[in-house]
C-alpha angles and dihedrals in degrees: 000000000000112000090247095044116112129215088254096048093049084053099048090048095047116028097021099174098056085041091060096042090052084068087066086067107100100193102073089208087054090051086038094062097036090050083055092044090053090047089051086050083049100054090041095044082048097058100078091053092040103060134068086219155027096240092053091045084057101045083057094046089050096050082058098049096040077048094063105038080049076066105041090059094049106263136155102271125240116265095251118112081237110057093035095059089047096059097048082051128088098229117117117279089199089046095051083047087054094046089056094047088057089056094070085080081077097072100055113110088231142045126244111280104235152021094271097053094047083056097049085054090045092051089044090056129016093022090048082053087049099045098042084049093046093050088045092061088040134019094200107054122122106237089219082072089077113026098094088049096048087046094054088045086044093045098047089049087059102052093050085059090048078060095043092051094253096107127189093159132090113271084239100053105108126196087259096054085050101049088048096051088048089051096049098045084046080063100050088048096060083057098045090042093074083083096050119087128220084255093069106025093103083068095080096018089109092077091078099078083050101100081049103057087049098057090049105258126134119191132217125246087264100049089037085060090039090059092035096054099044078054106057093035092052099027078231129126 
């Protein structure tokens, strides 16, 4: 992160989907706290392909979770963007720690076995982003809301690192196994999303660029804000 870069400008740059749905968050204190939310699940998703081991991956992932419970017990926060716009936020300090804990799977030669295992790391990372975002934007909501559409983006995420050589996929999970397991977890989620309000809805918006990514498409900035948008608008993917 430049000196003169902003917390919105790292996330544009680095995670722009959940950059442009943030723009869909009318209260500028609520996108505020969500843009800081996707840079912590940056700097946390960055650690496994920035270090030379898994000791000094761990040692990263640790100083962010130390960071946040540092936070969470009312501590002066760390001098990093990051960690001071989190705790002038009102996420969940435990629930960041967590989120960093999670990230040691990273560091594991290996990715989890089996289907179950790759769902239990989904719902560690991407769904813990998506549920601490949704309950920003509004106490109330039922974390099951989200959990089919933050599956299928998370998913989907993973499947675009299997072709960029960063697997955390099993060797055996073809692009077809993979289409199949986002669209099924896209239908659950119009179930699940009956218990999600307007207010939250741009916490799982992002999946609907998933079936996309599957199939190997990745959209420009324009058609990325077209699809965004008709889903916000309609609470559809």
């Amino acid at each position: 992160m430049a000196d003169t870069e902003t917390l919105d400008d790292l996330v544009r740059r680095v995670d722009p989907d959940r950059w442009l749905v943030s723009r869909f968050i009318a209260d500028p204190k609520g996108r505020a706290d969500v843009v800081a939310l996707v840079a912590f699940n940056y700097e946390l998703a960055r650690v496994a392909g920035g270090v030379s081991n898994a000791l000094m991956g761990e040692i990263r992932l640790t100083w962010w979770r130390e960071a946040m419970d540092e936070i969470a017990a009312g501590k002066v926060p760390r001098k990093h963007p990051t960690v001071e716009a989190l705790a002038a936020s009102s996420l969940d300090p435990l629930a960041l720690a967590a989120m960093a804990e999670a990230r040691l799977a990273d560091l594991d030669d290996a990715p989890p076995a089996d289907e179950a295992g790759i769902l239990a790391y989904v719902d560690a990372t991407a769904g813990a982003l998506a549920v601490l975002a949704a309950r920003r934007l509004d106490p109330a909501v039922d974390p099951h809301a989200v959990k089919g559409a933050a599956r299928a983006y998370g998913l989907a995420g993973l499947w675009r690192l299997k072709q960029a050589g960063r697997s955390r996929l099993p060797d055996d999970w073809t692009q077809a196994e993979v289409a199949r397991r986002v669209a099924d977890q896209l239908k659950a989620a119009r179930v699940e999303l009956k218990g999600l309000s307007v207010a939250a809805f741009p916490a799982i918006a992002p999946a609907a660029l998933a079936k996309g990514y599957v199939r190997g498409r990745d959209p420009g900035e324009l058609e990325k804000k077209a699809r965004l948008t008709w889903s916000v608008a309609t609470g559809l993917f």
